[in-house]
Every structure is written in structure tokens, then in C-alpha cells.
N, C-alpha and C positions, 0 to 999 in steps of 0.2 A: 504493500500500500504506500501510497506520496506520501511521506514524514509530514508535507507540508500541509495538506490538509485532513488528518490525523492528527486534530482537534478534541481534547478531551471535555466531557460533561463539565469538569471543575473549571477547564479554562472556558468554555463561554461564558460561566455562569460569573468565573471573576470579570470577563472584559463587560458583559452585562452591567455591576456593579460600577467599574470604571466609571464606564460613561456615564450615569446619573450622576458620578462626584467630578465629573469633567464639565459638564452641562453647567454647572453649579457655581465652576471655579474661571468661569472664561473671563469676565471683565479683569482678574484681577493677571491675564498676561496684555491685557490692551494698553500701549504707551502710548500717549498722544505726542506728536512731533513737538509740539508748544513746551512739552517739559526740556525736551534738549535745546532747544531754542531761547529759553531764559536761560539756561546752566551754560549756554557757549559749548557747547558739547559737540564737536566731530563728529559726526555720526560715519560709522564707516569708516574711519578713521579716515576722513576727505576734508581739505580746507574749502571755506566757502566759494573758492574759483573753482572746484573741483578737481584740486593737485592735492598729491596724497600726503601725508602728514611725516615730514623724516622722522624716522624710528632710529635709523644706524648708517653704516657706510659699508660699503663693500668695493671688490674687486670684483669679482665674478661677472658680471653683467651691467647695461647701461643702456634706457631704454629710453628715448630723443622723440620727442614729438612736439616741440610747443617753446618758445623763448621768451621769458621773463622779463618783461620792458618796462621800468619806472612802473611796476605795480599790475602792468597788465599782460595777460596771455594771448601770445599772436604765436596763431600756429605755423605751423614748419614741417620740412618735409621729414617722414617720418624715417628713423634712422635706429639699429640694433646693431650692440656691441659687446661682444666676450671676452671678456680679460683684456679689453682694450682694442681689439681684432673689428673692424667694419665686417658684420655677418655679409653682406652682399660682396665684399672682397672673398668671406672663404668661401661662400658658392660657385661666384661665378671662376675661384679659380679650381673648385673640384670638377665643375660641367666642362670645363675647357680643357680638361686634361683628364677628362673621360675615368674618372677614379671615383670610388665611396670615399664618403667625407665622414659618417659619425661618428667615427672611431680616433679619428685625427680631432674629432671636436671634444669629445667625451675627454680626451688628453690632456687639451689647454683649459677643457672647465676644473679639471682636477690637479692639475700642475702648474696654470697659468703660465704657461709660455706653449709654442707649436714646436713639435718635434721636428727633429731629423729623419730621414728617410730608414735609417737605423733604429733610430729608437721608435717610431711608428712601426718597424715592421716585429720588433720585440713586443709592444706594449697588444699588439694584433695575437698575437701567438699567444700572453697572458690573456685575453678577453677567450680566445679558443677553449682555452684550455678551464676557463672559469665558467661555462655557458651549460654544464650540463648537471640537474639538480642532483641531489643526494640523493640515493639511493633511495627505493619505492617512497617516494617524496609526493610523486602525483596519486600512487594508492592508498595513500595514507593521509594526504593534507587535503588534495583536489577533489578525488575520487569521491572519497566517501563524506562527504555533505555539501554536494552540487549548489553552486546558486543561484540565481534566477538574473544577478547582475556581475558581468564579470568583473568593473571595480572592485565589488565588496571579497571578491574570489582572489583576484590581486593581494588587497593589504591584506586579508587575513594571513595568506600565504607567505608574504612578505616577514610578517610578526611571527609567523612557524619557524620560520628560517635562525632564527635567537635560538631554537630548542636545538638546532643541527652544528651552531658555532662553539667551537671549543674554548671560546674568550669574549663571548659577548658583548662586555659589561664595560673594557678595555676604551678609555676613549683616548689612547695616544691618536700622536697623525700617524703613524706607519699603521694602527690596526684599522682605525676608521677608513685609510686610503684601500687596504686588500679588502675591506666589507664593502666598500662602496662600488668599487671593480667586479666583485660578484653578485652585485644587486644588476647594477647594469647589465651586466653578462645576461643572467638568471630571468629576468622579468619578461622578458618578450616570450620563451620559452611556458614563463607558470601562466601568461596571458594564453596563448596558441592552444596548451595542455586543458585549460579551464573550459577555453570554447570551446573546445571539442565534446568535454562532459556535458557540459548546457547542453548541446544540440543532441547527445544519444540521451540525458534525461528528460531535456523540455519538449524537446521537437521529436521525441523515438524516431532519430536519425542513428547511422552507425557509428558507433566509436572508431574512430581513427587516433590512432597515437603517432609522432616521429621524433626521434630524436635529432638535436643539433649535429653539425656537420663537421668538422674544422675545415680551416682556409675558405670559411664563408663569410661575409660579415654580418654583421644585423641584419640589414633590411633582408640577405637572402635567404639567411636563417630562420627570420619571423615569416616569409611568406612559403619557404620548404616544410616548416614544421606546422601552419596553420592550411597548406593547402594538401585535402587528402592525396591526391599523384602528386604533391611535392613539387610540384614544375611550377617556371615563372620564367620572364625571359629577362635582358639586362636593361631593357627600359624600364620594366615593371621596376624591377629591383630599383634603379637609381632615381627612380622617380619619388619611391616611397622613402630611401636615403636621404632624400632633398626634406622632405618633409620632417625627418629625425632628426635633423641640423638646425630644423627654423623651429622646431619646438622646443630644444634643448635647455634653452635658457629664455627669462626674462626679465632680470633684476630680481632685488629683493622685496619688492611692495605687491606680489602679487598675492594671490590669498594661499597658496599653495604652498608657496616659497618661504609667506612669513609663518606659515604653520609647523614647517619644518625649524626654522630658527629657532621659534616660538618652543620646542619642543626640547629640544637640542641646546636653549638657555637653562635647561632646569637640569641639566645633567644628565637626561635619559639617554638610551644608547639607539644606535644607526637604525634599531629595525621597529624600534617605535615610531622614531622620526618620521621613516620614509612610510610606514603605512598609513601616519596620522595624513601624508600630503596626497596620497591616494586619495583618502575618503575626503579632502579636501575639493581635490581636483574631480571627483565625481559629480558634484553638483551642476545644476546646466545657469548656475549663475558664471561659471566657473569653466572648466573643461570641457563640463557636458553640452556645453552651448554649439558645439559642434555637430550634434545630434537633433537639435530644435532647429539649426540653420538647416538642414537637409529635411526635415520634417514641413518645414516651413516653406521650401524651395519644391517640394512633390505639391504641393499644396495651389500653390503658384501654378506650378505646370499643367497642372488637374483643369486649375480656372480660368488658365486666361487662354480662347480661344484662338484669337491670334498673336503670335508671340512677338510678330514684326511693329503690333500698332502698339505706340509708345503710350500714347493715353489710355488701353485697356489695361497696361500694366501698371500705369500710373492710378487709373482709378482703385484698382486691387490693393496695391501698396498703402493707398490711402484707407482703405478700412481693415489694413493690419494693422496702422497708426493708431484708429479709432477702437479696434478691438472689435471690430465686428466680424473679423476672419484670422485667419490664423490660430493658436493658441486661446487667444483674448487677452493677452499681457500687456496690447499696445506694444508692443517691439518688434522692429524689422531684425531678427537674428542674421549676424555677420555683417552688421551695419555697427559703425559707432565704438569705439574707444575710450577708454579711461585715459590714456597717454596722448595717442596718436589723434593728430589731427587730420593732415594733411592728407596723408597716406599710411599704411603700416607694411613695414619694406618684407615682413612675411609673405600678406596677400600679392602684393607686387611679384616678389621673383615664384612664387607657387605657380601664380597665375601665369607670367612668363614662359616657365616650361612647364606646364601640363598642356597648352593646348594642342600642340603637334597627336599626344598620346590621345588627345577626346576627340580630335578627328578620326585617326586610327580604328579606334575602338567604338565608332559610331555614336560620339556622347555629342559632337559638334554645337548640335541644335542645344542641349542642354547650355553648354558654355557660352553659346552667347546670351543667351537668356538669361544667365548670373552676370555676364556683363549689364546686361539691360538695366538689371536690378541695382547693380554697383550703381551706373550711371546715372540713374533718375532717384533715386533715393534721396539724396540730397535734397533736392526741387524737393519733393515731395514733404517729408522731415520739416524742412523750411515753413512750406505753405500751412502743413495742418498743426506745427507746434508754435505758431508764429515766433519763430525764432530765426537769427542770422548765425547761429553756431555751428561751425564745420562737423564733418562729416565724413566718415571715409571708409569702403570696404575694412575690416580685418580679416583674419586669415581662416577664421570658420567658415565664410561665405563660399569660400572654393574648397578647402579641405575635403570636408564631403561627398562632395563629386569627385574629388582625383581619389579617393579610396574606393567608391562606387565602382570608378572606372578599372582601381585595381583588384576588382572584386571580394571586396573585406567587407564584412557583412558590418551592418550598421552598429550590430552590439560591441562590436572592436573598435570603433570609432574613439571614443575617450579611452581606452586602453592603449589606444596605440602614443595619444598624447601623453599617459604615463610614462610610459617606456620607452619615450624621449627626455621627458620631463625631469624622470631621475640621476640625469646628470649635471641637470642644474642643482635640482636638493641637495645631492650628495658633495656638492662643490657650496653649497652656502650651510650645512647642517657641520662639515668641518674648519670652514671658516669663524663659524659661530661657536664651536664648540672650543676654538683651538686658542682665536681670537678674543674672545669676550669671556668675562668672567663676572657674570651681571645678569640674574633672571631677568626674564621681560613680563613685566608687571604694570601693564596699565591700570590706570583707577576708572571707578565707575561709581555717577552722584545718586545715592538711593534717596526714590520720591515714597516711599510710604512713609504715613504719619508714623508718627509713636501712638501704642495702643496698648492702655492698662491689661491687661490678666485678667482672664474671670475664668473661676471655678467650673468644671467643666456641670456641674450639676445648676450653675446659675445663666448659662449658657442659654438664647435663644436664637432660633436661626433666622427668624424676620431683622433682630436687633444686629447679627453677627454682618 
């Protein structure tokens, strides 16, 4: 029988009870914006121009969207940087020289400087040689309690990985650096392994299992081990490498990023860190917003009968704005930056080279039609929030289709931005740990009154 709906008498009859003392207890989680609003309170830790609140400093990342002039925000073209490295210099100089890059990248997030041809081809043969879990690790962690989300199948599996380490606890930099080399290795692998379970539990599809390769790199190891014949060809692959480059990093102010720090100030060790930035990154305010742009873009495609006439898509666009279609959140997903104004140099080189692969593979129509969407959004954003505030694709608006295109099914979608992702945590969760010596303890102003005590026998619930 499904564990999951193998549901005991006792527990409806507690979740029954819940909810009448849920019912009960709602006003008292209702904040009105007006209390942070007297208190000066940051909400979202965002200043009131909508720049985020400096917490600390870092190397690792540098994320350019916007210049500061005598007090005011004029945006700019938007610009990402790794230990100091222009990300559109290491792209366009891995496409030009026909080579994977996230291994070369995974290096400078964790070493802060770019290897030699030598020490890249070493630090390649440690990642080999680090990529294959411990022993019945998927019959034992994956297998036997399937989840229905493979994030949540991720960090648990992540947090298992403490029980398999001989030194867990050790936060030197030479232990946290071998832990972090084997997260990286390890996670594309507990991702591929997990999907595969989902689909023979949820979907009664067949279990396929594959082990890692050596002298493969990532991208052709996560697309060997997650595709049942194992095939893929070198555009697939380097397409999705492109993709494990621009996701690798993004400063430290992101929620993911500061979760990991956040964790890693209080002295836990690497494998709480990085699962706390998993279930972090799984939210769709967050990571998962990759998933709603593609959900929201099928949506689109469904409605608008002609895809060429700019004002059918304009008018559509506009009762996303409104919430009368889409989701209903009022959001154009893969529209719109916390950073980036101008542009976000993600969207930009993605969109660059996937479109050769979406003509290829017959996606053409789709891709211009996420142009379309890039392109008038703006207009549109403008008109119905009467605002002049820029605007500009990010890099979910395309993401989803170039993974579509690489045939990865949508529930891998945020999984795969983990398992780029965690080479930025593991490159700010040892910065943090190595660097600072100082919990992160923000404060928070509590609005309940003071309220006398009364005997639970003088107790009334109209008075309470």
C-alpha cells in the first residue's frame, strides 16, 4: 500500500482537531504592513529603493545591475562576476574553444583564482573520482522513502551524506574544501538517482538506474545517468554546461546563498549548510520560479492564437499583470529582477546560444514567442502598473525551454539549478565559516501587547 496515503484513524482525527484550533488562531499570524512601516523595518531585508540591505562582504561573487548617483538608482547594463572573472569572458571563452567550463568554474569558486591546464586536468580526475555515492546509498537513503519533490529528495540526501563522513563535524578549510568537492561531484548523481525513483513510484514507470562515468564531466554525466539509453550528443551536453556556469554563483544576498552563510555562522557543518540552501532554493519565490516561468509560458502558448500579432500577446500579458490568467499572483515569471535592471547577462548569453539548438530540435516557434514576451513586457509592466521602472528578461524566462529542449523533464528543472548552485554555497559557506567569527543574528521588533496571566480555570474564550 502508498505509505503516503496510509493514513491512520488517530491521525485524521488529530489533523481534524488541528484545524478547529487553526481556525481559531488565524488573526493572531496577520501582520499589517503599517507595523513595519512605523518601526523603519526592512522588510525582506530590502532598502526602501529596493537594494538589498549589506549584511557582509565577500569574494566569491559580484552581481552589477544598477549605479548609485547622488542618492538615486539609474540602471545599467547588467553584469556577473566570480572571484573577480567577467562570467561573459569565461563563457564566451569556453564556446570559443569548444570545451566544458563547470569544472574550470567550480575551481575559481572554490580556490578563487583559474587554473592551469595542469591543475584543471588534476582537479577533473578528483571530481571523477568523487562522483560516485557510497555504497547502497540510493537503496538505502533514495530508494526506500520516495518523494513526490525531488528538492526535498536532494537535501535530505545531502544531510544522509554526515552519516557516510568519517569527520563530519571538522570545519578546517582543507576538510570543508574535500566535503565540498564531493557535494558537487555527488548531487547531480542523488538528483538523476531520485528521478528515476519518482517516476517507477509516482508514475509506475521502470526503474532505471546508471552509474557515473569517469573522463565525463557534469553536464554529460547528469544527462548519461538521468537518461534511460544514456545517450546525449555534444551540443546537448554543452548547452546544459552553459547553463551550470550561469547558475553557479550569484553573490551573497540571495536567499539561498544567505541561508547557507546564515547557517555556517553558527558553526554547523557543510551538510546542514548545503541542504538548509536546497530547501531554500526550492521555493518558486526562489529557484522554483523556473518552473512557474515554463508553466506560465505553456499557458501563453495555449492562449494566444496568433503568436505573430503583438497586441494578442500584449493583451494576454496584461491580464497576467491583472491576475486574471496565469497563476493569479499578478506576475509575469522570468520578467523582473531584484538586481538587474537593464538586462541580466544570464538571460542574454543563454538566450545567445540556445537558439541554433531550438531551431534544430523544432522549438523555433516557441523561442520566438519568449522573445515576444521579453520584448513587450516592458510596454506592458509600464502601462498597467503605471510605472517608468525598468525591466528586463532574467534567466528563468529561457531556462525552461532550453531544458525542455534538452529533454529534462520539468520536475528536474530546480534540481538542476541546485546542482549548479552548490558551488557557489560551498565557496561562501567556507568563506563564512573560515572568515567570520560572528553569528548572524538579526533583530526582530515584537508588536504584541503585554498581557496579565489568568488562571486557566478563570479563562474565557469570548474575553481571550
Amino acid at each position: 500500500m502508498n505509505y503516503l496515503n496510509n493514513m491512520s484513524e488517530q491521525e485524521n482525527r488529530a489533523r481534524e482537531t488541528l484545524g478547529k484550533l487553526i481556525n481559531e488562531s488565524r488573526d493572531h499570524y496577520s501582520i499589517p504592513a503599517s507595523a513595519s512601516n512605523k518601526a523603519y523595518i526592512k522588510r525582506g531585508l530590502r532598502e526602501a529603493d529596493g537594494t538589498g540591505v549589506i549584511a557582509g562582504v565577500t569574494r566569491k561573487g559580484n552581481v552589477h545591475g544598477y549605479i548609485i548617483s547622488e542618492g538615486e538608482r539609474i540602471p545599467a547594463k547588467g553584469e556577473l562576476y566570480y572571484c573577480g572573472y567577467n562570467v561573459e569572458d569565461l563563457v564566451t571563452a569556453f564556446m570559443e574553444e569548444g570545451r566544458f567550463g563547470f569544472e574550470e568554474t567550480v575551481y575559481l569558486l572554490l580556490f578563487g583564482k583559474l587554473p592551469t591546464a595542469d591543475q584543471l586536468e588534476q582537479f577533473d580526475s578528483v571530481m571523477d573520482d568523487c562522483r560516485f555515492l557510497p555504497p547502497r546509498f540510493t537503496e538505502d537513503i533514495i530508494m526506500k522513502a520516495p518523494s513526490p519533490n525531488i528538492m526535498n529528495k536532494m537535501a535530505t540526501s545531502t544531510l544522509a551524506l554526515y552519516s557516510y563522513d568519517e569527520n563530519p563535524e571538522d570545519n578546517s578549510l582543507d576538510n570543508m574544501i574535500r566535503q565540498s568537492v564531493e557535494l558537487i561531484s555527488r548531487l547531480p548523481i542523488i538528483a538523476a538517482h531520485s528521478y528515476a525513483v519518482y517516476r517507477n513510484f509516482f508514475k509506475n514507470k521502470s526503474l532505471t538506474l546508471h552509474n557515473p562515468s569517469n573522463n565525463l564531466c557534469t553536464a554529460e554525466n547528469f544527462l548519461r545517468v538521468l537518461r534511460s539509453n544514456k545517450a546525449y550528443t555534444e551540443e546537448e551536453a554543452k548547452l546544459l554546461d552553459l547553463c551550470l556556469v550561469l547558475h553557479a554563483e550569484h553573490g551573497g544576498g540571495n536567499n539561498s546563498t544567505f541561508t547557507t552563510r546564515v547557517i555556517s555562522s553558527a558553526g554547523s557543518d557543510t551538510y546542514s549548510a548545503i541542504s538548509s540552501a536546497i530547501c531554500s532554493l526550492k521555493g518558486p519565490r526562489h529557484g522554483g520560479a523556473n518552473i512557474k516561468a515554463q508553466q506560465m509560458f505553456d499557458e501563453i502558448r495555449e492562449n494566444v492564437r496568433n503568436r505573430k500579432d503583438d497586441g494578442e500577446i500584449k493583451d494576454y500579458l496584461r491580464r497576467i499583470l491583472r491576475g486574471t490568467a496565469g497563476d493569479g499572483s499578478g506576475l509575469i515569471y522570468g520578467m523582473g529582477h531584484a538586481v538587474y535592471t537593464m538586462s541580466d547577462p544570464r538571460a542574454v548569453m543563454l538566450k545567445k546560444y540556445a537558439q541554433h539548438l531550438a531551431e534544430e530540435k523544432g522549438y523555433g516557434d516557441d523561442f520566438r514567442l519568449l522573445e515576444a514576451v521579453e520584448r513587450l513586457s516592458p510596454e506592458v509592466f509600464c502601462d498597467v502598473k503605471k510605472t517608468t521602472k525598468p525591466i528586463c528578461a532574467n534567466v528563468d524566462l529561457y531556462s525552461g525551454l532550453v531544458y525542455r529542449m534538452l529533454g529534462i523533464p520539468t520536475e528536474m528543472f530546480t534540481p538542476l539549478f541546485a546542482i549548479a548552485r552548490v558551488a557557489g554555497w560551498c565557496g561562501h559557506r567556507i568563506e563564512e565559516a573560515v572568515g567570520n567569527n560572528k553569528i548572524i543574528r538579526p533583530g526582530y521588533k515584537c508588536i504584541s501587547p503585554v498581557n496579565p496571566y489568568i488562571s486557566i480555570s478563570e479563562r474565557d474564550e469570548e474575553e481571550l
